[in-house]
TORVOBA-932216 format. One record per residue (C-alpha): residue in one letter; y, z, x. Coordinates in nm, 3 decimals, always signed. Example, Ala and Ser with C-alpha at 12.3 -4.5 7.8 and 13.67 -1.06 7.14 Angstrom:
! residues 2
<pt><r>a</r><y>-0.450</y><z>+0.780</z><x>+1.230</x></pt>
<pt><r>s</r><y>-0.106</y><z>+0.714</z><x>+1.367</x></pt>
END
This chain:
! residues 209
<pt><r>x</r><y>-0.504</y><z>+0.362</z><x>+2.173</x></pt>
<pt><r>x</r><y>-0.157</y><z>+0.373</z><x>+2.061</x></pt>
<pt><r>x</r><y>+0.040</y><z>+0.621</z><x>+2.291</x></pt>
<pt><r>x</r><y>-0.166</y><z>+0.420</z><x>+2.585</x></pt>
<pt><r>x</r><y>+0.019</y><z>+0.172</z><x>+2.488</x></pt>
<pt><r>x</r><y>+0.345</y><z>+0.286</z><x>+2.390</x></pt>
<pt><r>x</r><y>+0.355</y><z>+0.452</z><x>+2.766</x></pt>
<pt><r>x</r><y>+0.241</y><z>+0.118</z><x>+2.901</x></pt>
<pt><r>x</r><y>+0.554</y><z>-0.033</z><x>+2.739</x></pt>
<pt><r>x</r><y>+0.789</y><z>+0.193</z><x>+2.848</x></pt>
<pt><r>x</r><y>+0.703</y><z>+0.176</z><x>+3.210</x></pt>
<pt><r>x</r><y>+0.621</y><z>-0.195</z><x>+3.253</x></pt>
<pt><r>x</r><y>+0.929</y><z>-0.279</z><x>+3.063</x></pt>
<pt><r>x</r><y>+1.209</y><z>+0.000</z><x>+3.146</x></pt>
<pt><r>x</r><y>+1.493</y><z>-0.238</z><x>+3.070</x></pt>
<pt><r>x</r><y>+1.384</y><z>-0.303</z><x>+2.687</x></pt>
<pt><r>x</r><y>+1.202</y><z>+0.003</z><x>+2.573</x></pt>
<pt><r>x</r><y>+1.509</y><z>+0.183</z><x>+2.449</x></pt>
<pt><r>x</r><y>+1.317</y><z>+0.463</z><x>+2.239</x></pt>
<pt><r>x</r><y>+0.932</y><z>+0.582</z><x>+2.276</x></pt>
<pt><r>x</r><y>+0.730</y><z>+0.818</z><x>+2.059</x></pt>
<pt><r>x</r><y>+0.393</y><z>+0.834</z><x>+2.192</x></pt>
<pt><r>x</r><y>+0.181</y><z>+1.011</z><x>+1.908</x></pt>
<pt><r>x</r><y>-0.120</y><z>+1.193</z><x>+2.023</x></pt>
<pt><r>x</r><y>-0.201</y><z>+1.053</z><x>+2.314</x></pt>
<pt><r>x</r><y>-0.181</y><z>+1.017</z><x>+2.691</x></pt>
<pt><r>x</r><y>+0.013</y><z>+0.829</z><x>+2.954</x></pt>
<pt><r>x</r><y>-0.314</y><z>+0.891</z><x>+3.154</x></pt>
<pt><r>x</r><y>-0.644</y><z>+0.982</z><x>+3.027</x></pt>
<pt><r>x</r><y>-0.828</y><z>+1.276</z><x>+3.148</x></pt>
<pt><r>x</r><y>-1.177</y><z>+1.307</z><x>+3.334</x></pt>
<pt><r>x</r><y>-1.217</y><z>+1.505</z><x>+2.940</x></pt>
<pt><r>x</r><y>-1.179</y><z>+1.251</z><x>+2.713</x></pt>
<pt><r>x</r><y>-1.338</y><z>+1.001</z><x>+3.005</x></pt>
<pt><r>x</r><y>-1.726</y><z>+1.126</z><x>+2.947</x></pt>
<pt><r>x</r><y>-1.646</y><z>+1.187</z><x>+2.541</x></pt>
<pt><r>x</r><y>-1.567</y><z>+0.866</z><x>+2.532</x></pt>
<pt><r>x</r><y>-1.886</y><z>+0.745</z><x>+2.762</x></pt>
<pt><r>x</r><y>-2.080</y><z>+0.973</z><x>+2.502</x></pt>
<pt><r>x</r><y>-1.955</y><z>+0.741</z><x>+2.246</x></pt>
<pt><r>x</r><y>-2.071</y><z>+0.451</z><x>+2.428</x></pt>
<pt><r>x</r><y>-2.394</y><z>+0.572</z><x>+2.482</x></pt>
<pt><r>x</r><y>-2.468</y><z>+0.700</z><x>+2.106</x></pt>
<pt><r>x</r><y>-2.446</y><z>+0.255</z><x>+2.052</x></pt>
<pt><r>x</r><y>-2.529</y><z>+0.096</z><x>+2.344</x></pt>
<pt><r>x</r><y>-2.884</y><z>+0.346</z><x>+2.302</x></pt>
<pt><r>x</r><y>-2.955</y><z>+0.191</z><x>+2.026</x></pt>
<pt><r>x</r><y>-3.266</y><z>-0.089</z><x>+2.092</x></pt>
<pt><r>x</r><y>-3.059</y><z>-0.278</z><x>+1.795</x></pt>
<pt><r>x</r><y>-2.773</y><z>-0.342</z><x>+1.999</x></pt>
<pt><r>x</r><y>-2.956</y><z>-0.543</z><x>+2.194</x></pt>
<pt><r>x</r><y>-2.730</y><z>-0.592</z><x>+2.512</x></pt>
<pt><r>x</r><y>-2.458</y><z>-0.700</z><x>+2.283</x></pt>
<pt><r>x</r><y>-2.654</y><z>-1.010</z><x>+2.164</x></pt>
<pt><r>x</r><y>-2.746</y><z>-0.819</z><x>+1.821</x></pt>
<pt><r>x</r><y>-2.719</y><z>-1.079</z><x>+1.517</x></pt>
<pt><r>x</r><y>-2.537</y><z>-0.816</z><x>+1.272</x></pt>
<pt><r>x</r><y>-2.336</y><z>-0.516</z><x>+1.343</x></pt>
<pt><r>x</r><y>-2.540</y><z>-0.326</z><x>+1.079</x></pt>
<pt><r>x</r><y>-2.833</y><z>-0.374</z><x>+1.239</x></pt>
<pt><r>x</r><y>-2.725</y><z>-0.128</z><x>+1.493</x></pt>
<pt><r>x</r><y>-2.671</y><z>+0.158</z><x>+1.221</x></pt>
<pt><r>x</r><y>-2.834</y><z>+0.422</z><x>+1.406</x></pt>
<pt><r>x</r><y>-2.640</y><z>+0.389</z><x>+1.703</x></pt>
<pt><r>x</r><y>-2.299</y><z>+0.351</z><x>+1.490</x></pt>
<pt><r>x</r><y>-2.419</y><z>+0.681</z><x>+1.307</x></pt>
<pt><r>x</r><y>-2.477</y><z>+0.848</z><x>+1.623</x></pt>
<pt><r>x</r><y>-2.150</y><z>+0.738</z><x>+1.725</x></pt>
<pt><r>x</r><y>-2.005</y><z>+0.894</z><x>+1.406</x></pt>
<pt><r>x</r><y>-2.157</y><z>+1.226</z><x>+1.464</x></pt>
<pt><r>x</r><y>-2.018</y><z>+1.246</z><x>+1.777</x></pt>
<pt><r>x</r><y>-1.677</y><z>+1.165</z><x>+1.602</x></pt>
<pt><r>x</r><y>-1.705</y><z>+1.437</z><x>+1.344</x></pt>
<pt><r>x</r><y>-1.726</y><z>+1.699</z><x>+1.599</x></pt>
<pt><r>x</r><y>-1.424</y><z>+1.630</z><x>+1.785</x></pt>
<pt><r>x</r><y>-1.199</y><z>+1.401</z><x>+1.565</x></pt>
<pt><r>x</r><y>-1.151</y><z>+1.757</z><x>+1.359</x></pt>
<pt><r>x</r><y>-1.046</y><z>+2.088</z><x>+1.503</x></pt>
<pt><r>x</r><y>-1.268</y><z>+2.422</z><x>+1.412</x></pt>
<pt><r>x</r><y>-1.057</y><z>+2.537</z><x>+1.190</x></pt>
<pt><r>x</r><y>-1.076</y><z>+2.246</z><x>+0.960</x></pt>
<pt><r>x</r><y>-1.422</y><z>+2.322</z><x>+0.887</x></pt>
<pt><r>x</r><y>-1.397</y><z>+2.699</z><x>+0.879</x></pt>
<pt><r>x</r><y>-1.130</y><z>+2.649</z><x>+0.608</x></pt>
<pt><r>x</r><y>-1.372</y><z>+2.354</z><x>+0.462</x></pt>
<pt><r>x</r><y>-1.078</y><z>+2.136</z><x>+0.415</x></pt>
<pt><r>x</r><y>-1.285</y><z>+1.832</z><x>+0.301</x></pt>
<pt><r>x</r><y>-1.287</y><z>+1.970</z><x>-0.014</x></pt>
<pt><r>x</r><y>-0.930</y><z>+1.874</z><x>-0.039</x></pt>
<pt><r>x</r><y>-1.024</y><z>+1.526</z><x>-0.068</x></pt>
<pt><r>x</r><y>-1.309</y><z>+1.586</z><x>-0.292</x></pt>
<pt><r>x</r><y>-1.631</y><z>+1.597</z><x>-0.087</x></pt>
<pt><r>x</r><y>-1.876</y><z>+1.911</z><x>-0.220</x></pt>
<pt><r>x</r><y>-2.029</y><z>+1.983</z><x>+0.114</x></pt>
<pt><r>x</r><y>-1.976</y><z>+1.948</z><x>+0.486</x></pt>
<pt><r>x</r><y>-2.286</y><z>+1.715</z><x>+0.498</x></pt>
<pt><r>x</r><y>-2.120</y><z>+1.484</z><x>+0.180</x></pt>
<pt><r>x</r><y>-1.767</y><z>+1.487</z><x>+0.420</x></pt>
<pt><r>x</r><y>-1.939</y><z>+1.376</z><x>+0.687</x></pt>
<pt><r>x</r><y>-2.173</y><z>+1.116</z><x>+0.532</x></pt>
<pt><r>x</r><y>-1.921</y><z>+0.971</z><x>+0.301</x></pt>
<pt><r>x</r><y>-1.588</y><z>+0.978</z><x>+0.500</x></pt>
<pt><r>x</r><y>-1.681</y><z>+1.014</z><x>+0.904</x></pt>
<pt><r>x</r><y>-2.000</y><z>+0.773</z><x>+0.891</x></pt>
<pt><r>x</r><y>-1.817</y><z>+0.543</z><x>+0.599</x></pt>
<pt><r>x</r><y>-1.568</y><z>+0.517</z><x>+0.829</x></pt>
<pt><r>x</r><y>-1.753</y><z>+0.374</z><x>+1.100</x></pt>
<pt><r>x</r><y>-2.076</y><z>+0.259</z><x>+0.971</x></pt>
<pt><r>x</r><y>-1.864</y><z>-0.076</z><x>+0.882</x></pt>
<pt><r>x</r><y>-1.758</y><z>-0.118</z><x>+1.224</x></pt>
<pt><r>x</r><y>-1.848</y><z>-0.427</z><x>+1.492</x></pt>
<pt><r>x</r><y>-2.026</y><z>-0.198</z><x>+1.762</x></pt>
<pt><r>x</r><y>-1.881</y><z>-0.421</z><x>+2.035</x></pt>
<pt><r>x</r><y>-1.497</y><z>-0.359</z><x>+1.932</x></pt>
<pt><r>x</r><y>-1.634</y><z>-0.009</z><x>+1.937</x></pt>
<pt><r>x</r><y>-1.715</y><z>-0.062</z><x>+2.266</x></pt>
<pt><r>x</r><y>-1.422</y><z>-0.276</z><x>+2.415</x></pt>
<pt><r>x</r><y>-1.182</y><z>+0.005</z><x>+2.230</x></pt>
<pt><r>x</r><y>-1.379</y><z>+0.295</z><x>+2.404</x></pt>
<pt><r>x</r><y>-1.312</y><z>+0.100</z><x>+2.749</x></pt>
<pt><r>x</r><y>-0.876</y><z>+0.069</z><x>+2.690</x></pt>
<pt><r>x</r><y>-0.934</y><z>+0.435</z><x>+2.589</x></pt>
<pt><r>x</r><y>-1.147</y><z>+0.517</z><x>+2.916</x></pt>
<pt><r>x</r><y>-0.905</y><z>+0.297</z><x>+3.177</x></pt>
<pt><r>x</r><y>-0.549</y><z>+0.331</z><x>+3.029</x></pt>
<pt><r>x</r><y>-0.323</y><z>+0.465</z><x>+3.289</x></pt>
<pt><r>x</r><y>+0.012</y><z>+0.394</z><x>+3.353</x></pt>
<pt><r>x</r><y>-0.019</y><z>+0.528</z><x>+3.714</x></pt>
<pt><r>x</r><y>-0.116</y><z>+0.165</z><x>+3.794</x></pt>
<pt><r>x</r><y>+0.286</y><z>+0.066</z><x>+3.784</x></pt>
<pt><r>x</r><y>+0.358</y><z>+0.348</z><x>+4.047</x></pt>
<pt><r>x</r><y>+0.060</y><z>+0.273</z><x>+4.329</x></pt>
<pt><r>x</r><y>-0.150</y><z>+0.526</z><x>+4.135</x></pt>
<pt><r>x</r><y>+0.126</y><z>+0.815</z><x>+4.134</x></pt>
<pt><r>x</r><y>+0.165</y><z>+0.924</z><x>+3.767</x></pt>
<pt><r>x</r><y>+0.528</y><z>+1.104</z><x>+3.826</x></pt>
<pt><r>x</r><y>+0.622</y><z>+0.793</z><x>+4.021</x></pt>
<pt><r>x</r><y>+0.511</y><z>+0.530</z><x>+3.696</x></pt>
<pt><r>x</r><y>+0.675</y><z>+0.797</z><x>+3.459</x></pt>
<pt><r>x</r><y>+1.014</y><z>+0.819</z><x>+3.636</x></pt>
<pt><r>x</r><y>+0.979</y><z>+0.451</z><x>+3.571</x></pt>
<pt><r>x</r><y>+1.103</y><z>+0.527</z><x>+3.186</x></pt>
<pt><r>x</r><y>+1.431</y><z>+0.485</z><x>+3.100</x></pt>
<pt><r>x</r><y>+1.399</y><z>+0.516</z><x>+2.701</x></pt>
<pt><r>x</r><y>+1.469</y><z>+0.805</z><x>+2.501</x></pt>
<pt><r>x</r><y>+1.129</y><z>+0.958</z><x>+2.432</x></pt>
<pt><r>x</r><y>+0.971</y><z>+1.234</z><x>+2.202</x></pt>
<pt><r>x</r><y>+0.595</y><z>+1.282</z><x>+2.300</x></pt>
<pt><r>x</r><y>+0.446</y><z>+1.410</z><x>+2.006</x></pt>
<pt><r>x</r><y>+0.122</y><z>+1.556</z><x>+1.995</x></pt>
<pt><r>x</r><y>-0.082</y><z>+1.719</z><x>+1.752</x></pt>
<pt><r>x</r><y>-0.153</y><z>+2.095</z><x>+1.825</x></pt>
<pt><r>x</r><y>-0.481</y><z>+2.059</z><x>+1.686</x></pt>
<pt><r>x</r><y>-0.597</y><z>+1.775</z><x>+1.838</x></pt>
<pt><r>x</r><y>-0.908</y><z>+1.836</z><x>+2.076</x></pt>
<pt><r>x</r><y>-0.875</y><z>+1.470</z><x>+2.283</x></pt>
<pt><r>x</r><y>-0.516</y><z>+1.534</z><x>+2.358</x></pt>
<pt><r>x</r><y>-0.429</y><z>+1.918</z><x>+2.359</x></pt>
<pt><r>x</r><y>-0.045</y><z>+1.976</z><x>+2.344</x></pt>
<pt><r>x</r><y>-0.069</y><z>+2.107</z><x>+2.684</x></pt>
<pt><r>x</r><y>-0.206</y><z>+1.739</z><x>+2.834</x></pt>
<pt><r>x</r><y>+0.109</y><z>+1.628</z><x>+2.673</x></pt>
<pt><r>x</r><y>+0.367</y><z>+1.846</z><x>+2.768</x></pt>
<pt><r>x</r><y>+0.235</y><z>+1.783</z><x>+3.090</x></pt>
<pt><r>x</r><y>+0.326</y><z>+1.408</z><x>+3.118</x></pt>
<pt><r>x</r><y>+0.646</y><z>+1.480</z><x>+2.921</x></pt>
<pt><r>x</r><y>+0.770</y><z>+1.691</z><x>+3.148</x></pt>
<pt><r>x</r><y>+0.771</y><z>+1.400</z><x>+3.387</x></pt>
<pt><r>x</r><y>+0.983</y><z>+1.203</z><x>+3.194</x></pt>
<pt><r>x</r><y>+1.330</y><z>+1.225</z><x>+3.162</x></pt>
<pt><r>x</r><y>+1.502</y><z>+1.197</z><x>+2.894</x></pt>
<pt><r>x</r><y>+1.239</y><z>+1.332</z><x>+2.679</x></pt>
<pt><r>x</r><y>+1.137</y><z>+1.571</z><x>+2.425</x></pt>
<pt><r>x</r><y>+0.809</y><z>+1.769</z><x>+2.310</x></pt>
<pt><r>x</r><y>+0.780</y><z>+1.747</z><x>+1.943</x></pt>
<pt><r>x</r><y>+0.472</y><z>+1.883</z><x>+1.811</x></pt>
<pt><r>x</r><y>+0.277</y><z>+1.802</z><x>+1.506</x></pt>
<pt><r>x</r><y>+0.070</y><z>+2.064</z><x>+1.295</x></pt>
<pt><r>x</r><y>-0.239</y><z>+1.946</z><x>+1.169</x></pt>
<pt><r>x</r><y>-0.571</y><z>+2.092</z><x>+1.089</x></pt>
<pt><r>x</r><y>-0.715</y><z>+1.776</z><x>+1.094</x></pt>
<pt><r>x</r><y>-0.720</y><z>+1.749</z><x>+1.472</x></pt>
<pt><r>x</r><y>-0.681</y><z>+1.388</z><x>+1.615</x></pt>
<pt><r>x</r><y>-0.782</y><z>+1.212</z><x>+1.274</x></pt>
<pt><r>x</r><y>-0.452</y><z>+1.347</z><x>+1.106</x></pt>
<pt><r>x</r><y>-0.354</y><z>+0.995</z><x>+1.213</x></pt>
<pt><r>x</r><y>-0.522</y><z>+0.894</z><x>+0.907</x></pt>
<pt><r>x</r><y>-0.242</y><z>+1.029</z><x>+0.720</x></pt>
<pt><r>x</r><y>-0.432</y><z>+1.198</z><x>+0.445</x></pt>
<pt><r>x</r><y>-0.174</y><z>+1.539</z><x>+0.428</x></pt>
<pt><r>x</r><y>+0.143</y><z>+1.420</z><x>+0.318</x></pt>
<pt><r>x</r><y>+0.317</y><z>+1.681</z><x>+0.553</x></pt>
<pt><r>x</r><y>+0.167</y><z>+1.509</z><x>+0.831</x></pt>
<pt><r>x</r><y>+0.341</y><z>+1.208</z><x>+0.749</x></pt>
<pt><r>x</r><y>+0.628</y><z>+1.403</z><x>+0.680</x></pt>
<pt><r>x</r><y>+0.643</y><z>+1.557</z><x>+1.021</x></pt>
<pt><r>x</r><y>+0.624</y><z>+1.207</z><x>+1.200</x></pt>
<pt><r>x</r><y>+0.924</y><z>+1.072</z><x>+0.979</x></pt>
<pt><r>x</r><y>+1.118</y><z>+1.374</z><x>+1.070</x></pt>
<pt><r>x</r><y>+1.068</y><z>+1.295</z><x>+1.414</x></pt>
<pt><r>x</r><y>+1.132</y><z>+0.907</z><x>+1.425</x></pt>
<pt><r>x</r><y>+1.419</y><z>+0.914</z><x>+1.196</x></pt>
<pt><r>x</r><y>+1.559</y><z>+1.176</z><x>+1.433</x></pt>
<pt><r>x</r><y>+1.475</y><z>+0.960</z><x>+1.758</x></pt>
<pt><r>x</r><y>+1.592</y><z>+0.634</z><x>+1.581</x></pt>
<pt><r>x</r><y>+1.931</y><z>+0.779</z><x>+1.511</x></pt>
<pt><r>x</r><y>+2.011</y><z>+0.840</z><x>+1.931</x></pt>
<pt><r>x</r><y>+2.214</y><z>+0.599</z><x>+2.069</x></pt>
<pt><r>x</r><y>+2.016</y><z>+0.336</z><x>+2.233</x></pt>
END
């Protein structure tokens, strides 16, 4: 959730944000990514384990958290990255050892309830709220330098969801970053994806605040 709140910044507090870089993600989120994200809650809260949130171990509610996982896998990454098998970059042998060992090892750890109370911020962040629900009005609200930056493979937050909002902004930019690994290259496992971003932010950090 951390261009929600990099937008939320910027348009609560206009006076101090100087520079923004929002990086793949939304100043509003999208009916889209709305019902993924209630799939997400669904694959836990279905789980009799989870018990109404009363459950006396997070890894009692495994099967929900796996579920929840699965869903992950099939949206964090873009098609091509498993057309080109990519995990075996990072040494996995199969597509079912990738997704066992580094989707549901990622997430199998996890509390299901800050699963949960993430999956809400990600559901109800909207900046529109500090305009009386007019998005252009909150956006025109920003008087930092900003360079929206999403990644053109990312299936949450398509460059064109982006470029949208950005346009809204002035004194902004659309910097794009390439990634085959969809919304999870914010795990930083290419090294050109990290890269990219310092590129950008060394860029936006030498304007003139």
């Amino acid at each position: 959730m951390g261009a929600q709140q990099v937008y939320e910044w910027a348009v609560r507090f206009p006076e101090m944000v100087k520079r923004a870089a929002p990086i793949a993600g939304t100043a509003k989120n999208t009916p889209h990514d709305f019902l993924f994200t209630a799939a997400l809650i669904e694959a836990i809260t279905s789980d009799p384990a989870w018990n109404g949130g009363f459950y006396k171990d997070g890894q009692d509610v495994h099967q929900g958290l796996r579920r929840h996982a699965r869903i992950w896998a099939v949206m964090g990454l873009c098609t091509e990255f498993y057309k080109r098998e990519l995990w075996r970059g990072i040494g996995f042998s199969s597509l079912e050892d990738f997704v066992t060992g580094f989707i549901e090892g990622y997430f199998l750890p996890m509390d299901p309830n800050d699963l949960l109370c993430m999956a809400w911020k990600w559901q109800h962040g909207d900046v529109s709220a500090h305009g009386g629900g007019d998005l252009r009005k909150a956006l025109s609200r920003i008087k930092a330098k900003v360079f929206v930056m999403p990644i053109n493979e990312d299936m949450f937050f398509p460059v064109r969801d982006c470029a949208f909002e950005q346009e809204l902004i002035a004194n902004s930019e659309l910097r794009v970053i390439n990634s085959f690994w969809g919304h999870f290259g914010l795990f930083g496992v290419e090294p050109e994806f990290g890269q990219q971003v310092d590129r950008h932010l060394n860029e936006l950090l030498a304007i003139p605040a």
